[in-house]
C-alpha positions, 0 to 999 in steps of 0.5 A, a space after each residue: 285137130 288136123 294134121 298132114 291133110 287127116 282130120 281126128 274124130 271121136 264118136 261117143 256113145 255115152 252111159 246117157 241119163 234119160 231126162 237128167 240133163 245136167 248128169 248128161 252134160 257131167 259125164 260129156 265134159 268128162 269124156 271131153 277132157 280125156 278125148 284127142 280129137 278135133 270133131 266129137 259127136 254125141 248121138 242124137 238127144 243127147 242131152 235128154 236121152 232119146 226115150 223121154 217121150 211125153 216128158 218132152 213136153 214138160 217145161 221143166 225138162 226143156 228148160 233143164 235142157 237149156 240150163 245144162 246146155 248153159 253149164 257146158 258153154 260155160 264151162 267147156 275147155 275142150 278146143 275142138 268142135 263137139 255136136 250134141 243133141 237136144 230138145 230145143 223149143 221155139 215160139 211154142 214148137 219144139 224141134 229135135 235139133 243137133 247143136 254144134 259148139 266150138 268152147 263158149 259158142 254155139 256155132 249153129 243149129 240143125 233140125 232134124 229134117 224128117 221124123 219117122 211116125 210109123 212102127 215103133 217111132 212117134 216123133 211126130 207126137 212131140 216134134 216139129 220137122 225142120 224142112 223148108 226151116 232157115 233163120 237166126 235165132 236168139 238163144 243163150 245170149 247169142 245169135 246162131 243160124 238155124 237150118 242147113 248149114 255148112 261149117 268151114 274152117 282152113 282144113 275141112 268143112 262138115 255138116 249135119 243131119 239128124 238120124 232118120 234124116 239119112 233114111 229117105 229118098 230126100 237126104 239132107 247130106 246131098 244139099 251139105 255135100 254139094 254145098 262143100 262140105 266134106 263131112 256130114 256128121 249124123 247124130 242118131 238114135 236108130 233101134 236094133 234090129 235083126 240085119 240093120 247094122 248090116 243095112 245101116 253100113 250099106 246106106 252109109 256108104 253108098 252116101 259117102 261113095 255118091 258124095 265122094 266124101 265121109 260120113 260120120 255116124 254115131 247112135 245112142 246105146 242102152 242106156 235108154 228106156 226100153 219100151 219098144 226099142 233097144 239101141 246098140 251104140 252103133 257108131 261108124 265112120 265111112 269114106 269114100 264108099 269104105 266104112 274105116 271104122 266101126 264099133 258097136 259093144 252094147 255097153 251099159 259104159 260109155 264108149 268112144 271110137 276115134 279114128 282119121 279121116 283123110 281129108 287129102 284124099 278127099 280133096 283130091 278126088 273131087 278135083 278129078 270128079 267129073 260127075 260131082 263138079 257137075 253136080 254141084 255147078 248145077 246144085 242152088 239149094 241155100 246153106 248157112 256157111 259158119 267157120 270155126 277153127 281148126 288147129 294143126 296139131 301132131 298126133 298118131 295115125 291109128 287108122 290101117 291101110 290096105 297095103 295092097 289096094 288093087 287085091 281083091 279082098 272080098 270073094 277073092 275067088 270071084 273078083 279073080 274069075 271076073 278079072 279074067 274075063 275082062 281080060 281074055 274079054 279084050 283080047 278076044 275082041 282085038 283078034 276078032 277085030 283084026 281078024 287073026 288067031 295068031 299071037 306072038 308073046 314074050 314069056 321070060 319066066 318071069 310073073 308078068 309075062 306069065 299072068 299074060 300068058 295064062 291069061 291068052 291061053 284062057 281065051 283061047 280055049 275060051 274060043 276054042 282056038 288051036 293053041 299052036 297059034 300062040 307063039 310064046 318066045 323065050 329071049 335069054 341074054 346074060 342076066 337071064 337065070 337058068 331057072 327062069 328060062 326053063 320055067 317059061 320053056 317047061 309052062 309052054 310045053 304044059 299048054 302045048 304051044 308054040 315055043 321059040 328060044 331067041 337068044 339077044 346076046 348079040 342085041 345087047 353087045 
């Protein structure tokens, strides 16, 4: 779904039924047929339920997996992409693998790169990595690329990587990005503990800043088994270095975060980038490239945005202090330069030559120079108010500077 240069996303953290594929599939074509959006994410092993553990080696619950998979082909109506996790087996190994599917066909699969196996994470116990993994693979009835892949379609382009894959120091999102994709999509089942959803969205947009583009992040909820972990439903949409959207309720229910990303701007920045079209003239890593349609349709923007952009929000006391220290910075370094403490200012009264002048007169006791030498000159004409000549008449005379009225009447005549 996409319209006036925005994609609509849902991230959905469903009431998951750990080893009941089929329920699994029930509720996510039921979440589906009340969703507006044009790219759904589930978390990761969405189909199984993370927890699953030794279970994942039983032939009746990867073959369940394969069934349920089968039904919601079969029956998915939903017009958009969705991405699902799931078990998948493959000549004797089994690989913990996002699955993306656009109706009744399987787009592609992606392997989940690296596998945490330290603490409280065993994957290594029942997995195979996905490094170095890219070929086509017969599943379903259908042939469908298997490893990085790239999706594009007329509007936008998005790829995947798998959870723990956007924790180490080689992230499969930079070989996606840099392959074009605008959107990386992460299908997660990362635990909770004390500070990490304060880390989580840190990493997250440090990625999408990097990479100028979106992450879409989207974890499994508690609905899992609790042996030595708790997971929250995290789900957060970053772009650009700013998270847009964020959402994480610790619901038993499932749960759905919808938002726009604005593919736009996105477009537009990587045009102007220096730094990533170098990159990427520089970038050789293979991808699979696989389209899929992107239907224009008119919907709402939920989304807000910052009406004054170049205001500090955050520490406002402290951005407002290093603002002034660039500025009285600069203009410290010209008077240097040029070898003069003398300065000449138009003071109207008015708000900028105010903010100028209280920026000068910063600097100047920053330096310690005499404050006679800032001429500050009033220039009244007929449209000039009373109220603000005296205000820049009354503010020279509280910072004792130099201070000449120059009417233009003449000038203007």
């Amino acid at each position: 779904m996409h319209n006036n240069g925005f994609v609509k996303v849902a991230l959905v953290t469903p009431s998951v039924k750990v080893t009941e594929p089929m329920k699994n599939v029930f509720e996510m074509i039921e979440i589906l047929s009340e969703v507006e959006a044009g790219l759904v994410v589930f978390p990761e092993l969405s189909i199984t339920g993370y927890t699953c553990e030794d279970l994942f080696y039983h032939t009746s619950l990867i073959d369940k997996s394969l069934e349920a998979i089968k039904y919601f082909l079969d029956n998915n109506s939903f017009e958009g992409v969705v991405v699902f996790g799931a078990p998948l087996e493959y000549k004797g190994i089994i690989y913990n693998v996002a699955m993306v599917v656009q109706g009744s066909k399987l787009l592609g699969i992606i392997p989940k790169m690296f596998l945490p196996h330290t603490g409280e994470f065993y994957e290594k116990r029942w997995f195979s990595d996905g490094l170095d993994v890219q070929f086509m693979i017969d599943i379903l009835g259908q042939t469908v690329p298997f490893g990085s892949i790239v999706f594009n379609s007329q509007h936008y382009s998005f790829g995947v990587e798998v959870c723990a894959d956007m924790w180490g120091p080689l992230n499969p999102s930079a070989n996606l990005y840099l392959s074009g994709a605008e959107l990386v999509l992460n299908l997660s089942a990362s635990n909770e503990v004390v500070n990490k959803t304060y880390l989580r969205r840190n990493l997250i947009n440090t990625t999408s800043f990097r990479h100028k583009g979106a992450y879409l992040y989207c974890s499994a909820g508690i609905n899992e088994s609790t042996g030595a972990t708790v997971f929250g439903g995290d789900k957060i949409v970053s772009e650009m270095g700013e998270v847009i959207a964020h959402k994480q309720d610790f619901s038993f229910e499932a749960e759905v975060l919808t938002t726009e990303v604005d593919i736009a701007y996105i477009k537009n920045t990587r045009r102007s980038n220096g730094w990533y079209k170098d990159a990427r003239k520089r970038h050789h890593t293979e991808a699979f490239n696989v389209g899929f349609i992107s239907k224009e349709h008119d919907f709402k923007i939920t989304r807000s945005f910052d009406m004054t952009p170049f205001v500090p929000k955050k520490d406002s006391e402290e951005q407002f202090s290093q603002i002034t220290k660039i500025q009285t910075s600069a203009l410290l370094r010209r008077l240097k330069h040029i070898g003069t403490q003398k300065v000449i200012i138009g003071l109207s009264g008015g708000l900028d030559s105010t903010l100028a002048f209280l920026q000068i007169v910063k600097a100047y006791q920053q330096a310690n120079y005499d404050l006679k030498n800032v001429f500050a000159v009033s220039m009244p004409s007929y449209p000039t108010s009373d109220r603000t000549k005296n205000n820049a008449r009354k503010l020279a005379e509280h910072f004792n500077v130099s201070f000449m009225e120059k009417p233009i009447h003449d000038i203007v005549d």
